[in-house]
C-alpha positions in Angstrom: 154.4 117.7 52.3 154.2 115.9 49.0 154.0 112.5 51.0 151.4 113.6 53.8 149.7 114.3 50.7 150.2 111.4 49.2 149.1 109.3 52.1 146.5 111.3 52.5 144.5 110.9 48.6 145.5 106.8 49.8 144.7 106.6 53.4 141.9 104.0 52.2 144.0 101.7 50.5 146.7 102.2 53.0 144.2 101.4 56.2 142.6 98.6 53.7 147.0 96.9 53.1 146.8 97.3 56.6 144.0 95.1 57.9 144.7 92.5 55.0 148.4 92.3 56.3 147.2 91.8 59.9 144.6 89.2 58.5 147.5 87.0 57.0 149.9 87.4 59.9 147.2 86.0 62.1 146.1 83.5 59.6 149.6 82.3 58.8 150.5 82.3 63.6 147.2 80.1 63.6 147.3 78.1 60.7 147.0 74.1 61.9 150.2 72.2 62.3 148.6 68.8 61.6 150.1 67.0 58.9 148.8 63.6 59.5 147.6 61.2 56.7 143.9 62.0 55.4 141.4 59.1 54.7 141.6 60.2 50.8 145.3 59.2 50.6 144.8 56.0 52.6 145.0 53.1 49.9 143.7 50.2 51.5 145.7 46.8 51.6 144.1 43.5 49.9 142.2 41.4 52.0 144.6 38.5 51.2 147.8 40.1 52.2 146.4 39.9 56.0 146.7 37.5 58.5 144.3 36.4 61.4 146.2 38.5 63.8 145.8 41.7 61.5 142.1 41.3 60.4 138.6 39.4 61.0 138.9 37.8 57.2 135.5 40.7 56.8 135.1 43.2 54.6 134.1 46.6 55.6 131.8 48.7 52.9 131.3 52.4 53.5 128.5 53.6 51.4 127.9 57.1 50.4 125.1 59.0 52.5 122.1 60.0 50.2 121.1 62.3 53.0 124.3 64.6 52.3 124.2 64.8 48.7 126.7 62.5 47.9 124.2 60.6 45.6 122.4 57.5 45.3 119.2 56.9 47.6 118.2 54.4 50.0 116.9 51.5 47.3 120.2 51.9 44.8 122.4 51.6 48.5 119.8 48.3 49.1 120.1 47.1 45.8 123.8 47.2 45.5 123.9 45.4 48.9 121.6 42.7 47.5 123.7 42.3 44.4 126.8 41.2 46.2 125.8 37.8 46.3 127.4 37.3 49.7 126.4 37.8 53.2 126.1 41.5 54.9 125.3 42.6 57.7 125.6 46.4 59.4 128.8 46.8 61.2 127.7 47.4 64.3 124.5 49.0 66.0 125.5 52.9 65.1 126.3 51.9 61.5 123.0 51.6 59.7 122.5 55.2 59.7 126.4 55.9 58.6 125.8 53.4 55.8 128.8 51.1 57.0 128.3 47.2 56.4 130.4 44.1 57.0 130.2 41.3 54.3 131.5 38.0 54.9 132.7 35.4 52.2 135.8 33.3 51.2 139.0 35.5 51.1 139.2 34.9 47.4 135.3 35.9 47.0 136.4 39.2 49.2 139.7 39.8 47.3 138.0 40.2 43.6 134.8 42.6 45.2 137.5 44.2 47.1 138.7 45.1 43.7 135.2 45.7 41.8 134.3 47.7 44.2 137.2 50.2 44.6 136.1 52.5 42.0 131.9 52.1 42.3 130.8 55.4 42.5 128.0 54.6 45.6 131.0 53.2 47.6 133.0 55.8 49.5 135.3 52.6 51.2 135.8 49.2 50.8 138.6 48.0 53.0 139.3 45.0 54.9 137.8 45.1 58.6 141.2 45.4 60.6 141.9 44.7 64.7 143.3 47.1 66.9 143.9 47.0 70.3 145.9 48.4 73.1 149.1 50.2 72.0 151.9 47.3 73.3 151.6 45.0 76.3 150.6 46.2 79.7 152.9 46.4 82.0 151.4 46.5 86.0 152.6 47.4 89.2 150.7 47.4 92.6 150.9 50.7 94.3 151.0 49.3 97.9 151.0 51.7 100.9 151.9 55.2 100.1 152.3 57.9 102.9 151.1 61.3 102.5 153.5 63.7 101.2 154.7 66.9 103.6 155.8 68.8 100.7 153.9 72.2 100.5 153.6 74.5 97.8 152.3 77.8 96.4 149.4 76.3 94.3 146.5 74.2 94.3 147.0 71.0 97.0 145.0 68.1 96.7 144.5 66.0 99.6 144.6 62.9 97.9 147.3 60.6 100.1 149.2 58.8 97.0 149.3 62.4 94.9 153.2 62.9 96.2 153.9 59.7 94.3 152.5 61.2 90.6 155.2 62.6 89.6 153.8 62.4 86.2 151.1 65.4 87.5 154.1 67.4 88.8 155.7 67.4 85.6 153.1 69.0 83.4 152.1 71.4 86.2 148.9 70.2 86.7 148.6 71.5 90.5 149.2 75.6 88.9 147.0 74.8 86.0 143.9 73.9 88.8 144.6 77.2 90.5 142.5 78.7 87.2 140.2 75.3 85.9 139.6 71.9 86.9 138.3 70.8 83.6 134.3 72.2 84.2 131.7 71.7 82.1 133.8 69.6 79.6 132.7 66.3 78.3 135.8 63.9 77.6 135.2 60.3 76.0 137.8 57.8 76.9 137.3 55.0 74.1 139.0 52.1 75.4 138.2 48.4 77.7 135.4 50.7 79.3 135.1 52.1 82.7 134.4 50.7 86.0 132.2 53.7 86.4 129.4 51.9 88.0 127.7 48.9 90.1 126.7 46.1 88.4 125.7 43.8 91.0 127.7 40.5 91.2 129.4 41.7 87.7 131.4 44.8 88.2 131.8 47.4 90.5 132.7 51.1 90.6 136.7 52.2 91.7 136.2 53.9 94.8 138.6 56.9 93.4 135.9 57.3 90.6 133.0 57.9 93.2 133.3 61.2 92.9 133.9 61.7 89.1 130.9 63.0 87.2 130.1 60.3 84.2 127.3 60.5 81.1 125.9 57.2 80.4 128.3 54.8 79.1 127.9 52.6 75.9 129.1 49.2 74.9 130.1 48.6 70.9 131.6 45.1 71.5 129.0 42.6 71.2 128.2 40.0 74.1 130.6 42.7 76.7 130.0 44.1 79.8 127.1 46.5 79.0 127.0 50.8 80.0 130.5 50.7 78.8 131.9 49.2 81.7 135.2 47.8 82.0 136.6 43.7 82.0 140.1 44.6 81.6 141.8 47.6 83.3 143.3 49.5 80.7 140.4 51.7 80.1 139.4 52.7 83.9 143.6 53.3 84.5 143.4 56.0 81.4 139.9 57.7 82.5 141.4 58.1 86.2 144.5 60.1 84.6 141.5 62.3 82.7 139.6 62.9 85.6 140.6 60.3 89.0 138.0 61.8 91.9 140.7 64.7 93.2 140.6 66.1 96.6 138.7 63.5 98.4 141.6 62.4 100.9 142.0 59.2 98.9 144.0 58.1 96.5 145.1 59.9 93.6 144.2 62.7 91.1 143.2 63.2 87.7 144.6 66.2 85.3 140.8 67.8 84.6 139.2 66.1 87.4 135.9 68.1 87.2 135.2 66.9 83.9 132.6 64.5 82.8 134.0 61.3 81.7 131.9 59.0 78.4 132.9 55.4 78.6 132.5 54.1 75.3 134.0 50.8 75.1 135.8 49.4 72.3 138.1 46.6 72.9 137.4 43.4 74.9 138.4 42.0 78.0 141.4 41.0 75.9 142.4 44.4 74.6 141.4 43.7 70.9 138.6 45.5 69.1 137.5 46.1 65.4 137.4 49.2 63.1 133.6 49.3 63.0 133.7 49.5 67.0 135.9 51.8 67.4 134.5 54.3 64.5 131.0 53.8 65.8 132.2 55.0 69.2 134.0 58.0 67.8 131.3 58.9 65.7 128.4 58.4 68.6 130.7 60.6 71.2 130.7 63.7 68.6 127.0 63.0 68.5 126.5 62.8 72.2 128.1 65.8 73.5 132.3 65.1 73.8 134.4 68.0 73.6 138.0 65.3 73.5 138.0 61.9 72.6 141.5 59.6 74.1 141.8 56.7 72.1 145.0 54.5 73.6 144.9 52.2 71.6 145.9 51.1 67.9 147.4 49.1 64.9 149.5 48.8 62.5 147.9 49.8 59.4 145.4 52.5 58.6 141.8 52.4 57.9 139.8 55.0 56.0 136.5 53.7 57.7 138.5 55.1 60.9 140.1 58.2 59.6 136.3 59.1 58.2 134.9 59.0 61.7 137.9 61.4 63.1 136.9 63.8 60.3 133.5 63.5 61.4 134.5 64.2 65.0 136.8 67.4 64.1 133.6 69.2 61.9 132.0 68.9 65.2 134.5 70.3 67.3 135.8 67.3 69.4 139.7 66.9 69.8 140.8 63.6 69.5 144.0 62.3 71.2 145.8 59.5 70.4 148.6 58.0 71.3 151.4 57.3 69.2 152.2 53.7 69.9 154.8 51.3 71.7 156.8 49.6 69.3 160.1 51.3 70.2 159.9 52.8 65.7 160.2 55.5 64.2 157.1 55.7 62.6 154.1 56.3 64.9 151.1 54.4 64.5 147.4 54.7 63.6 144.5 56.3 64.1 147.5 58.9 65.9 148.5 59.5 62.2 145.9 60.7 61.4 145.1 64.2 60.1 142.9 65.3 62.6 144.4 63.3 65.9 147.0 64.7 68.5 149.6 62.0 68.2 151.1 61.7 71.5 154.5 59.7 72.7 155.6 58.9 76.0 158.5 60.3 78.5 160.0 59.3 81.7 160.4 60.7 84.7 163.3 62.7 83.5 161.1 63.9 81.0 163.1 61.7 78.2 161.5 60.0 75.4 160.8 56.0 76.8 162.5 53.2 75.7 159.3 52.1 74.0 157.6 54.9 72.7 156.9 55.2 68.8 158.4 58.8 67.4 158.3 60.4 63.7 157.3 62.7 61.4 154.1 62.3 62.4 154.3 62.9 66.1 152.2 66.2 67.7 153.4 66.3 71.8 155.6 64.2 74.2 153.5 63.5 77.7 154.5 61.5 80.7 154.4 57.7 80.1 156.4 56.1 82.6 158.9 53.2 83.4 157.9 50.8 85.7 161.2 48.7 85.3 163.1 52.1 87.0 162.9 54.1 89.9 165.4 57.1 88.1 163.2 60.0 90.5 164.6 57.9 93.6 161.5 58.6 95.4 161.6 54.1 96.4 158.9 53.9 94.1 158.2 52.6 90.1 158.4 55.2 87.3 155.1 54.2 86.1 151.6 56.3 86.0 150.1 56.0 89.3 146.0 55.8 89.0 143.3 53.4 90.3 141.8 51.2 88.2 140.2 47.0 88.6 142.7 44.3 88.8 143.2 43.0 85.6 140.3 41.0 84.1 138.4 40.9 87.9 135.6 43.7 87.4 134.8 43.5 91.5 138.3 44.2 93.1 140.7 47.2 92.9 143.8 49.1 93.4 146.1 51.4 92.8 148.6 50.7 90.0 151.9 51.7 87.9 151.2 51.3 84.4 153.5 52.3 81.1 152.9 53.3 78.4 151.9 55.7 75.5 148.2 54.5 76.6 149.1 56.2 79.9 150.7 59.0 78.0 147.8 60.2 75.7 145.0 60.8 78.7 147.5 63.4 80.2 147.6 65.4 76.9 143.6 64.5 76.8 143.1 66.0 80.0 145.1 68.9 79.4 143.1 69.5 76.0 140.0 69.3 78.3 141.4 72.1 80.4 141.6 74.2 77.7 138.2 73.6 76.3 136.9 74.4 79.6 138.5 78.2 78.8 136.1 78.3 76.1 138.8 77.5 73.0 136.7 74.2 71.3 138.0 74.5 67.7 140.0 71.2 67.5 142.9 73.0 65.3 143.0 75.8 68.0 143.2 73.4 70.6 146.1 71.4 69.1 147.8 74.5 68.4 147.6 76.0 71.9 148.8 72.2 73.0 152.3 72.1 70.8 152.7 76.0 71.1 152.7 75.8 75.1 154.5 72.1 75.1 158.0 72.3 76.4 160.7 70.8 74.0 163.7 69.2 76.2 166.3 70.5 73.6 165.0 73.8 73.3 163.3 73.2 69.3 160.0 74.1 67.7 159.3 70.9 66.8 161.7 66.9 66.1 161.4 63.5 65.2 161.4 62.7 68.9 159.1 64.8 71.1 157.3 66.5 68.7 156.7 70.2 69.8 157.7 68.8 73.3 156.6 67.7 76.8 152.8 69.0 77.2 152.6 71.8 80.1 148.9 72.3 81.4 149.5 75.7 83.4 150.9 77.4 80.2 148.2 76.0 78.3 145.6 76.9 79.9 147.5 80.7 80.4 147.3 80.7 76.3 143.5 79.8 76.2 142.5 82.6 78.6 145.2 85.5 77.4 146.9 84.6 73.9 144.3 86.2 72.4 143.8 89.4 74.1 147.0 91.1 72.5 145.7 89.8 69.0 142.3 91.1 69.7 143.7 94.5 70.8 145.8 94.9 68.6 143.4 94.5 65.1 141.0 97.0 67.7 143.8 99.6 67.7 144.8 98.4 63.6 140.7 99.0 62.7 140.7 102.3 65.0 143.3 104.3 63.1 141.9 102.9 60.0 138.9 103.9 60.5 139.7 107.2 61.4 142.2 107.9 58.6 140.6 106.0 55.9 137.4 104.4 56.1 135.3 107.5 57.4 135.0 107.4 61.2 136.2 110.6 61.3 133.1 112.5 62.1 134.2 112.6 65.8 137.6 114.2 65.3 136.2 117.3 64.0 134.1 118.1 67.4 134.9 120.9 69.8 134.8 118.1 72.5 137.4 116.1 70.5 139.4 115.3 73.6 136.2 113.8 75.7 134.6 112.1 71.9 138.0 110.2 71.8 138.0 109.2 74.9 134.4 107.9 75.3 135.2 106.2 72.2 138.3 104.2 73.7 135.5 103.6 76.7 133.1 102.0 74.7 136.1 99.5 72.9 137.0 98.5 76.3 133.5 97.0 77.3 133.9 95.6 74.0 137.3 94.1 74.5 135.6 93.1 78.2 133.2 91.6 77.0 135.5 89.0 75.2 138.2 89.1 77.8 135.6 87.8 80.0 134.5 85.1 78.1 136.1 82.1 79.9 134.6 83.4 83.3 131.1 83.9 81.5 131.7 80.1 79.8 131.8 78.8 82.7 129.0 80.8 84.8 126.7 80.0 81.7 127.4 76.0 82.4 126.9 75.6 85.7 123.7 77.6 84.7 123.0 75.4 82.5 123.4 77.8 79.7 125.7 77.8 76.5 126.8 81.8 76.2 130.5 81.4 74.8 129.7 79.8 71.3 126.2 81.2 70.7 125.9 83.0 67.7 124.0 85.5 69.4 126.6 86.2 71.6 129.2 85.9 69.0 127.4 88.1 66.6 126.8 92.1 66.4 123.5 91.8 68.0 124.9 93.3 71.2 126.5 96.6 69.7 123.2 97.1 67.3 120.9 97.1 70.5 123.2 99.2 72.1 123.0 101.8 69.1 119.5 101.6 68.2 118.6 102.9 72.2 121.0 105.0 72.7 122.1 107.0 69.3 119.8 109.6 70.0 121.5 110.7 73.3 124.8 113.0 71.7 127.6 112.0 74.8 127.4 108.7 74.6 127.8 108.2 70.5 131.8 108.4 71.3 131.2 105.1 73.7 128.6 103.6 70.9 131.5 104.3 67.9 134.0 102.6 70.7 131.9 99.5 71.4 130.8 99.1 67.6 135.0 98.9 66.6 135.8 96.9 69.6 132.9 93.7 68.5 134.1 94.1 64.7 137.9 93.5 65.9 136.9 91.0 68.1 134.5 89.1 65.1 137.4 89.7 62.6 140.1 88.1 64.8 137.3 85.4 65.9 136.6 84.7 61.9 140.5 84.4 61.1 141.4 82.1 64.4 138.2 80.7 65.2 139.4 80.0 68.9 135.4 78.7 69.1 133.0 76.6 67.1 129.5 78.4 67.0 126.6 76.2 68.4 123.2 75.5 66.8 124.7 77.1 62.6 125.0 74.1 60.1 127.9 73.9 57.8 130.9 73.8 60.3 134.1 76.0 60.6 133.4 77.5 57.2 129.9 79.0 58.0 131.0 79.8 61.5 134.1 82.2 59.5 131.3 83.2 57.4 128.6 84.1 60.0 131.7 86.3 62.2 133.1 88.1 58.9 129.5 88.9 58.2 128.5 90.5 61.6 132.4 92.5 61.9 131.6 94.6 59.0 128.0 95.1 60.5 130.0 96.1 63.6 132.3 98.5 61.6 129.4 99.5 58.9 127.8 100.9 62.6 130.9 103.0 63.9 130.9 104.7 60.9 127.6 105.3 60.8 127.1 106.8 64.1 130.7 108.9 64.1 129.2 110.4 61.0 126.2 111.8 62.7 
């Protein structure tokens, strides 16, 4: 008796240990796993220690933004310019309004501002302008004449003729992952060579497996290129057909989230190289422009903070970037995939084991299929390689369908599976990469190595996590706020009628439309985009405005207050659990993740201040 009473005079604090408990344990299963290298810890290498190969002999100067509040204004940023007493010019057509310049001098000349510069207080960067390009050499091999496969299975079959030959799609069950979403409604930018996405008469033309891909409207950052973000090499139209390849139109191949939209931004020239400035213009004009992923195959050796800026950029806006992790064949995997923010990706074989070339270590994310071309170790008479269409190499106006390696060919798979999850209505870049290494299937059974990182990405199970994971978490902090309500935070008001029985069980009524209403989300997501209509991310929707309509017209009729007190608890455990995991960026509130957190605690305890309200009545 002495400790019912006890529990009693402390039910508050009890229910109060309770929810704070159940707060941490769902911070701590959904805290980010991504320990890649921020731009603050990135200390950039002196111009003179670079060769041709490594860097344009520029130097790149990131100036703070005096429209954020990082200080300055317009004429000190001018002035300072002016005062360099060498030649500057903006880095690129998107950089003026990010403040980014390239200045242009003797190394010597660059060396000592380099070093006057490092500390200046209306400098953010000042780094050498370094190359990337395409992560290793690219290794090709002509598809020839493939006959349609016989094989039937229990899931979604395209009737594309060469699909039985992608054994690559087959291993991350991508044909039971399009039995649920095909990628709608998501907008993934592949920035890369470009994309022959398009007629250009007499310049370049369109892959006929692309035909029936939705695009946006491409854009060029390498100057004197193939405008609209078209393609002159291959590379880049070979990684947007593993995105999204035209699927299901008896030709060809297929792409992973083939209903997607695809945003060639292009980067690198018909040679493969391209410079910072290009490439961080690009990432930062696809978070403007609408991308939900960004695939970036491509890389260097060194990092830039100019680059890892942009990423950060991207992230706050709820775009996943992808990356992959390099072919050197070293255990040290390169950049921008090292990068906090990026999903650092490495390359397997048809066996699903780590390729002879791929780049692992510490800071590796996922393992996705990459391909051998040299081997034929499925035995189907065929190259191990990734199996898409794309231009011939350098010859915008012809075609075919090609093997390449690669963790290039690698990353787009893990791209398009992050777009498949997106599609589910998960957009939060953290809770993305955390669904893709929780659901990725290690080959040795770990949590996480060196070698595959979390393991071999799997789309089905994925996609599975986006639509359910959350449901148990959900009901669970319903059924946690529930009892704590009713024991210690004053929604007890309905226990006491004669009715009890019927109260209690409209009350569990009204938490399941709640609970409905949130379980239904990735069905409303995408009904409200093929209306044209964002619903999932609104902060209307996401909000208590629902349950306080609800209340205001009906508190006045006596039955239904059990179903009001019910669907009042159910929308502050949904809020809660949507402040602590934040499966989904709001759209249209300033400030990023830390106002969306704010905006969902905010309208949980309006929620909860209701149920107790009304039960009290």
């Amino acid at each position: 008796m002495r400790l019912v009473s006890a529990l009693s005079r402390h039910r508050t604090l009890l229910s109060a240990t309770g929810l704070a408990a159940a707060s941490v344990w769902l911070a701590v299963e959904h805290r980010s796993g991504d320990e890649g290298v921020r731009a603050a810890d990135i200390t950039p290498l002196s111009i003179t220690d670079l060769d041709a190969a490594e860097s344009t002999g520029a130097l790149l100067l990131d100036l703070v933004e005096p429209g954020d509040g990082e200080g300055g204004s317009e004429g000190e940023l001018r002035a300072l310019l002016d005062g360099l007493g060498l030649a500057w010019e903006p880095a690129g057509f998107y950089s003026e309004g990010e403040h980014l310049f390239r200045v242009l001098g003797e190394p010597e000349e660059l060396a000592a501002l380099q070093t006057t510069l490092a500390d200046h207080p209306l400098v953010e960067v000042v780094e050498p302008e370094l190359v990337f390009s395409l992560v290793g050499d690219v290794t090709i091999e002509p598809a020839g004449d493939i006959e349609p496969s016989k094989e039937r299975r229990p899931r979604f079959e395209p009737d594309d003729p060469m699909y039985s030959r992608q054994w690559h799609m087959q291993m991350i069950h991508t044909p039971e992952a399009w039995g649920v979403t095909k990628g709608e409604g998501v907008v993934v930018a592949v920035i890369d060579t470009g994309v022959a996405w398009k007629d250009l008469p007499g310049v370049a033309k369109q892959v006929p497996d692309l035909a029936g891909t939705a695009f946006t409207h491409g854009q060029s950052f390498v100057p004197n290129s193939l405008p609209e973000g078209l393609d002159d090499h291959l590379h880049g139209t070979h990684v947007a057909g593993t995105i999204a390849q035209t699927t299901h139109n008896a030709l060809g191949v297929t792409g992973v989230a083939f209903k997607s939209t695809i945003m060639p931004l292009k980067v690198l020239s018909g040679d493969g190289r391209g410079q910072i400035p290009w490439i961080a213009n690009a990432i930062r004009y696809a978070a403007d422009h609408g991308a939900q992923v960004i695939n970036m195959s491509l890389g260097g050796p060194m990092p830039s903070s100019v680059l890892a800026k942009a990423i950060d950029y991207a992230n706050n806006k709820g775009v996943t970037v992808v990356c992959a992790a390099g072919n050197e064949s070293r255990g040290r995997v390169g950049w921008p995939a090292s990068n906090n923010g990026s999903v650092a990706v490495a390359a397997v074989d048809a066996m699903g084991v780590r390729t002879w070339y791929s780049n692992w270590g510490k800071d590796l994310d996922v393992s996705a299929p990459g391909g051998d071309t040299r081997v034929d170790k499925n035995g189907d008479g065929y190259p191990d390689g990734v199996l898409q269409n794309t231009i011939l190499l350098q010859d915008p106006l012809k075609n075919d369908y090609m093997w390449l390696q690669g963790t290039s060919m690698a990353s787009p798979h893990a791209a398009g599976v992050a777009a498949l999850v997106v599609s589910r209505g998960v957009n939060n870049p953290p809770e993305v990469e955390r669904i893709l290494k929780k659901t990725a299937k290690h080959p040795n059974n770990l949590e996480w190595d060196k070698e595959y990182g979390a393991g071999i990405i799997d789309a089905v199970a994925a996609v599975d996590a986006a639509i359910e994971s959350y449901q148990v978490e959900r009901g669970g902090l319903l059924g946690l706020l529930g009892l704590g309500g009713l024991a210690g935070l004053g929604i007890a008001g309905l226990a006491g009628r004669r009715a009890r029985l019927a109260a209690f069980a409209s009350m569990f009524l009204g938490a399941g439309l709640a609970a409905g209403a949130f379980g239904l989300a990735p069905i409303a997501y995408a009904a409200a985009d093929l209306a044209g209509v964002t619903a999932v991310g609104s902060p209307l929707f996401l909000s208590a405005l629902l349950p306080v309509l609800a209340t205001l017209l009906l508190v006045g009729v006596r039955p239904l207050r059990g179903v009001l007190v019910g669907l009042n608890l159910g929308y502050a455990a949904l809020l809660l659990h949507g402040a602590i995991v934040l499966p989904t960026l709001l759209n249209g509130l300033p400030g990023g993740p830390t106002i969306d957190r704010l905006w969902l605690a905010a309208h949980a305890l309006v929620a909860l201040a209701l149920a107790r309200r009304v039960s009290r009545m």
